[in-house]
Backbone as ProteinMPNN parsed JSONL, in Angstrom:
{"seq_chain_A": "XXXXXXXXXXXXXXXXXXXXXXXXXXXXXXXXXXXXXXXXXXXXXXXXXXXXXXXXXXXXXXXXXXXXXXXXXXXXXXXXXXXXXXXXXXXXXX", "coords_chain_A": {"N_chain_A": [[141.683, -72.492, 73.662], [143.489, -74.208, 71.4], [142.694, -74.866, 68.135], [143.452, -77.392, 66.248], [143.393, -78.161, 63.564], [141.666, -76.246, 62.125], [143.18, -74.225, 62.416], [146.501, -72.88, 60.717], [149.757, -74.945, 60.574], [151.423, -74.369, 62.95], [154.589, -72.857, 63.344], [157.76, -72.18, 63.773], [161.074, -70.68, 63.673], [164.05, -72.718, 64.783], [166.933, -73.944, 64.224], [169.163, -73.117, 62.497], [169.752, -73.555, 58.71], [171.573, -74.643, 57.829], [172.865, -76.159, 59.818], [174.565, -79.368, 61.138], [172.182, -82.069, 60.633], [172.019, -84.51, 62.139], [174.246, -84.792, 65.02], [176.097, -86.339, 66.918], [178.289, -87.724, 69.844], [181.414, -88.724, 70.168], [181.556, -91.286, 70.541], [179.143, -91.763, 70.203], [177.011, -91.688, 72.481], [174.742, -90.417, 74.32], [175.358, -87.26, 75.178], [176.92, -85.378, 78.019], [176.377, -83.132, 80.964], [178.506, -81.392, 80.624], [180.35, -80.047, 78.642], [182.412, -80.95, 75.591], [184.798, -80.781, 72.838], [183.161, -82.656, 71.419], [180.873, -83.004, 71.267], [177.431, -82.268, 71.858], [174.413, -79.933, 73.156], [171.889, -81.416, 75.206], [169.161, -80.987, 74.629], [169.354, -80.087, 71.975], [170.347, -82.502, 70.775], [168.192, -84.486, 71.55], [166.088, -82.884, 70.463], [166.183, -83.079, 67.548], [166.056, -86.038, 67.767], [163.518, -86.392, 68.175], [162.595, -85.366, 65.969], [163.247, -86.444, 63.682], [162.497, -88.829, 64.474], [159.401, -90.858, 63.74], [157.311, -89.229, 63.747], [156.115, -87.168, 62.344], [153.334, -86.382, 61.576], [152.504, -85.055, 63.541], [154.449, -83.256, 64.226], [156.887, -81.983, 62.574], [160.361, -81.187, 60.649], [160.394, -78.911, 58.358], [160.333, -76.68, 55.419], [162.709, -75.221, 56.624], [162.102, -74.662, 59.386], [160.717, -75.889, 62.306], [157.455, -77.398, 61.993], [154.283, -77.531, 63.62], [151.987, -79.348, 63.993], [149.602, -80.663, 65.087], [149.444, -79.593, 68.144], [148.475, -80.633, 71.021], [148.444, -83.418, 70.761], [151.533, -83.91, 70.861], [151.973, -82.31, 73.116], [150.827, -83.838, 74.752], [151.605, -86.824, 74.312], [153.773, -86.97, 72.374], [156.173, -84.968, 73.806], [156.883, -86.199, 76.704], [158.443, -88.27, 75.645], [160.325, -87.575, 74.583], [161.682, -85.305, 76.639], [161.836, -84.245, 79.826], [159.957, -83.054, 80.633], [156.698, -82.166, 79.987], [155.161, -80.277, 78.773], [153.939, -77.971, 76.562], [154.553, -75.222, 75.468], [156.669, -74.733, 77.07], [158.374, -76.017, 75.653], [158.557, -74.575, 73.143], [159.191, -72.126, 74.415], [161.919, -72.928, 74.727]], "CA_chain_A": [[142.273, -73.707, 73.145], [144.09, -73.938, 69.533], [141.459, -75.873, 66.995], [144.291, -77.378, 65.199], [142.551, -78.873, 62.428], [140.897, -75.031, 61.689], [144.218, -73.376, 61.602], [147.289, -73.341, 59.711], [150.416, -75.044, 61.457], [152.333, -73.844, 64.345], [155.336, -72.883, 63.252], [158.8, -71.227, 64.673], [162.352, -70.928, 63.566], [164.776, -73.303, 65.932], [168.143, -74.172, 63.933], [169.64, -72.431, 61.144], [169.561, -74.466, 57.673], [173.251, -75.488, 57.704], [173.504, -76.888, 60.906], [173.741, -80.827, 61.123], [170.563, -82.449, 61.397], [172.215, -85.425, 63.533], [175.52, -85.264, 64.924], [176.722, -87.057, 67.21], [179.154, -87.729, 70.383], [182.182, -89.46, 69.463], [181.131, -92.763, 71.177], [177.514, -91.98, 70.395], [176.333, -91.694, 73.477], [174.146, -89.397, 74.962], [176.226, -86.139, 75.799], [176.552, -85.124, 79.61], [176.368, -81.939, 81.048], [180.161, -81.06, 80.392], [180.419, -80.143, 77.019], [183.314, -81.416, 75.261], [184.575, -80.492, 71.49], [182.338, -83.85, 70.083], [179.336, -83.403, 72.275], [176.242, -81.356, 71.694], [173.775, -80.053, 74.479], [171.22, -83.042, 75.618], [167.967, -80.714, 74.018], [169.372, -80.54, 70.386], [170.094, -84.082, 70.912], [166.391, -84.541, 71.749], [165.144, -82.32, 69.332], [166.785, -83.574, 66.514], [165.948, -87.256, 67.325], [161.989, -86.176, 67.984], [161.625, -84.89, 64.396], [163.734, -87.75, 63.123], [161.135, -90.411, 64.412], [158.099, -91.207, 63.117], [156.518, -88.023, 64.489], [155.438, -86.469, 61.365], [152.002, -86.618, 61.405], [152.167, -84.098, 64.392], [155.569, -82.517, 63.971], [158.561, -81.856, 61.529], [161.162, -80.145, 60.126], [159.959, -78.205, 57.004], [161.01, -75.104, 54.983], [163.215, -74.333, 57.744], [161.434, -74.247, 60.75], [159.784, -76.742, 62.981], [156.091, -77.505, 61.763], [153.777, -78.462, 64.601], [150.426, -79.589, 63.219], [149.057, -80.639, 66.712], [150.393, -79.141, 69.507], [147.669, -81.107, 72.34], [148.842, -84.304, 70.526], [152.933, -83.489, 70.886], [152.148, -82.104, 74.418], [150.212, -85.332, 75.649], [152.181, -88.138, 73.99], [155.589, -86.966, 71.908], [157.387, -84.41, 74.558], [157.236, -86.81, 77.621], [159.009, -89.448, 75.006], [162.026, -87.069, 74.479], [162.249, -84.502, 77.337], [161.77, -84.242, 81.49], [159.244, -82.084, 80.584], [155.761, -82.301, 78.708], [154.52, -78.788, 78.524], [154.286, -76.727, 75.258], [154.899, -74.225, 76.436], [158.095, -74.874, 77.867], [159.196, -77.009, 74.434], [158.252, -73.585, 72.895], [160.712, -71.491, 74.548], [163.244, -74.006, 74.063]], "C_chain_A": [[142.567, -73.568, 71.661], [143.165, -75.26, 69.319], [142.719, -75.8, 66.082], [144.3, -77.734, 63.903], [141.768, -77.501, 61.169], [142.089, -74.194, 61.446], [145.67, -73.909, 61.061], [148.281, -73.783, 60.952], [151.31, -74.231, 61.917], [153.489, -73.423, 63.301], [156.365, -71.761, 63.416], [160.494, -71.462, 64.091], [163.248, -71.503, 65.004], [166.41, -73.278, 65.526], [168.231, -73.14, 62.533], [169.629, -73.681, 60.192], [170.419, -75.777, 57.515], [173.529, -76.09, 58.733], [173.247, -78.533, 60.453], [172.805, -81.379, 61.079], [171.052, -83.883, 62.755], [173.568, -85.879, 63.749], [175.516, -85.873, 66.608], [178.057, -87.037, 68.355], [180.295, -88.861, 69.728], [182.218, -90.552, 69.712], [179.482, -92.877, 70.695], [176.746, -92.452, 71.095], [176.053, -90.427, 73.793], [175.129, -88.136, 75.53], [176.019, -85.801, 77.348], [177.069, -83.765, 79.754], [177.678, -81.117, 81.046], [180.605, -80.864, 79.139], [182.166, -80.639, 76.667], [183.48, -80.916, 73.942], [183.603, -81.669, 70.606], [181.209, -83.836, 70.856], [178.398, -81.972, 71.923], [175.353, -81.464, 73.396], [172.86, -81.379, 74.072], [169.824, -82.468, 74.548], [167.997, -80.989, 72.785], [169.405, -81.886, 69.825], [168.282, -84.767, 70.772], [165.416, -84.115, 70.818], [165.505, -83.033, 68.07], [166.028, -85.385, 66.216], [164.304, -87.218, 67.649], [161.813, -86.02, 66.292], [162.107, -85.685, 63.429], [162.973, -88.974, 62.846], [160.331, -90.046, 63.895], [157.529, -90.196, 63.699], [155.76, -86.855, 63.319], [154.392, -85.738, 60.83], [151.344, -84.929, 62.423], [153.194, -82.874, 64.298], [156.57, -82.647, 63.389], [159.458, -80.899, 61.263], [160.787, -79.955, 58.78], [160.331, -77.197, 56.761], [161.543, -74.751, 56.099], [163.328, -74.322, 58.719], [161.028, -75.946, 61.278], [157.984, -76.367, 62.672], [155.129, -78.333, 62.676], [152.221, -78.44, 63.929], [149.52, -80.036, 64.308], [149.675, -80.772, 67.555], [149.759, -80.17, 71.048], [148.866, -82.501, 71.709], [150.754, -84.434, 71.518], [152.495, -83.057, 72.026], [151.619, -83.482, 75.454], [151.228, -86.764, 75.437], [153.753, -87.776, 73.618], [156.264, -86.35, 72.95], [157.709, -85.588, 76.04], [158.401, -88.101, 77.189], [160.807, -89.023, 75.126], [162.615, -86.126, 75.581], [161.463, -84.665, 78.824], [160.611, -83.119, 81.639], [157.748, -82.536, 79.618], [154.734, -81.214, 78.342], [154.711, -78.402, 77.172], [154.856, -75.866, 75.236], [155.82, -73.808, 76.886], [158.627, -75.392, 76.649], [159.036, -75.578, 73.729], [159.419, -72.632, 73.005], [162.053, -71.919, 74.872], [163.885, -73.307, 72.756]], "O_chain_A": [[141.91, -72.877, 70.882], [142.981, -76.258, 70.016], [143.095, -74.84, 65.409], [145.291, -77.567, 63.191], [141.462, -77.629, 59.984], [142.138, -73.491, 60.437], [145.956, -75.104, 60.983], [148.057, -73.363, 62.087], [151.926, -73.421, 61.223], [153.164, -73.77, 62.165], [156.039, -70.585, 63.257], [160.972, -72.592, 64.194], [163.182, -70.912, 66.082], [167.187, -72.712, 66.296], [167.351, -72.629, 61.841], [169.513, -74.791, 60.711], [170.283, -76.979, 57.285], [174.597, -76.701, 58.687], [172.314, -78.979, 59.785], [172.214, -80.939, 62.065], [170.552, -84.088, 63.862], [174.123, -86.815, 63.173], [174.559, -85.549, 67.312], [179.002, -86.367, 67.938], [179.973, -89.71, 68.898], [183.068, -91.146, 69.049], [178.777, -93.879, 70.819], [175.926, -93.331, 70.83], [176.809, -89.467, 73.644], [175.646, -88.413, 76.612], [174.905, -85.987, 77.838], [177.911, -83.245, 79.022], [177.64, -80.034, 81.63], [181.329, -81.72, 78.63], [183.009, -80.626, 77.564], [182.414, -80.482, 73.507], [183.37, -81.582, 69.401], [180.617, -84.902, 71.027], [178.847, -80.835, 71.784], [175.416, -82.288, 74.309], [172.971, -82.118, 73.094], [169.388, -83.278, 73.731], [167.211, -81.758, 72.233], [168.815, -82.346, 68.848], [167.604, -85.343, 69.921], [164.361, -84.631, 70.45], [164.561, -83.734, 67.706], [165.644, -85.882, 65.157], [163.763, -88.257, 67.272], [160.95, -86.564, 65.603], [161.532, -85.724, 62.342], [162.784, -89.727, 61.89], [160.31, -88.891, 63.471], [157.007, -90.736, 64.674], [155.01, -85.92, 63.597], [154.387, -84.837, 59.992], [150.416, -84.144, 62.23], [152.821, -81.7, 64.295], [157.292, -83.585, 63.726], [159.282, -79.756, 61.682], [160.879, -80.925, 58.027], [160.756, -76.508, 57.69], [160.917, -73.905, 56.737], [164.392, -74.049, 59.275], [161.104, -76.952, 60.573], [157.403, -75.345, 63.037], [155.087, -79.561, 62.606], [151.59, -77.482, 63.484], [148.419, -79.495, 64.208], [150.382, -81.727, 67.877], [150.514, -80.38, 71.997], [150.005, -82.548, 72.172], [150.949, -84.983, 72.603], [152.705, -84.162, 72.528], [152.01, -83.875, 76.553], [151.49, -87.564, 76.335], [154.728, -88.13, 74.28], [157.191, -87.075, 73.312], [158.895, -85.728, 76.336], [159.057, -88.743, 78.009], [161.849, -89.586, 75.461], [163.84, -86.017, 75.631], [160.403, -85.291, 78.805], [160.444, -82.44, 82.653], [157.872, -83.218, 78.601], [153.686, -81.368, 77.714], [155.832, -78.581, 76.696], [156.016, -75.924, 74.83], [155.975, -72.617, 77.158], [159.809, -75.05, 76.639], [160.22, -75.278, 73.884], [160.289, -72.361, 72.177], [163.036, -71.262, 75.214], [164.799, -73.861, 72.145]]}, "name": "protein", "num_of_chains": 1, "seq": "XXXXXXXXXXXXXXXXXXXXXXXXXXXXXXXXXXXXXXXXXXXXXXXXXXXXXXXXXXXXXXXXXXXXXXXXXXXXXXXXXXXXXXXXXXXXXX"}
């Protein structure tokens, strides 16, 4: 088990620097599996608006990367909020 409190945080490169942080379909609605030139996939969507909310405490965007500071937390409560999924594990190799 990770003692997250004992080590330093998680952390993994996901986006490059320059990308958007929140763009947007051209109706701003949720994108569907058909990409279009104004639509993003549904995950970046997801990801983007996870580290947006109030989620801080457990996970952010910092220098770069995604900073997970408790991973049990973010696997029990935040991933079921944003994805069909609530594994680590699986948000991981995302």
């Amino acid at each position: 088990l990770i003692n997250a409190a004992a080590e330093a945080p998680m952390a993994f490169p996901m986006v490059p620097q320059n990308m958007p942080i929140m763009p947007f379909t051209a109706n701003n609605k949720l994108p569907t599996n058909n990409p279009t030139p104004n639509s993003i996939p549904e995950f970046l969507y997801q990801l983007t608006k996870m580290l947006t909310d109030d989620n801080s405490q457990y996970i952010e965007w910092a220098n770069g990367r995604i900073e997970v500071y408790d991973p049990h937390k973010v696997e029990d409560e935040i991933l079921r909020r944003y994805f069909r999924h609530s594994k680590f594990a699986s948000f991981q190799r995302q």
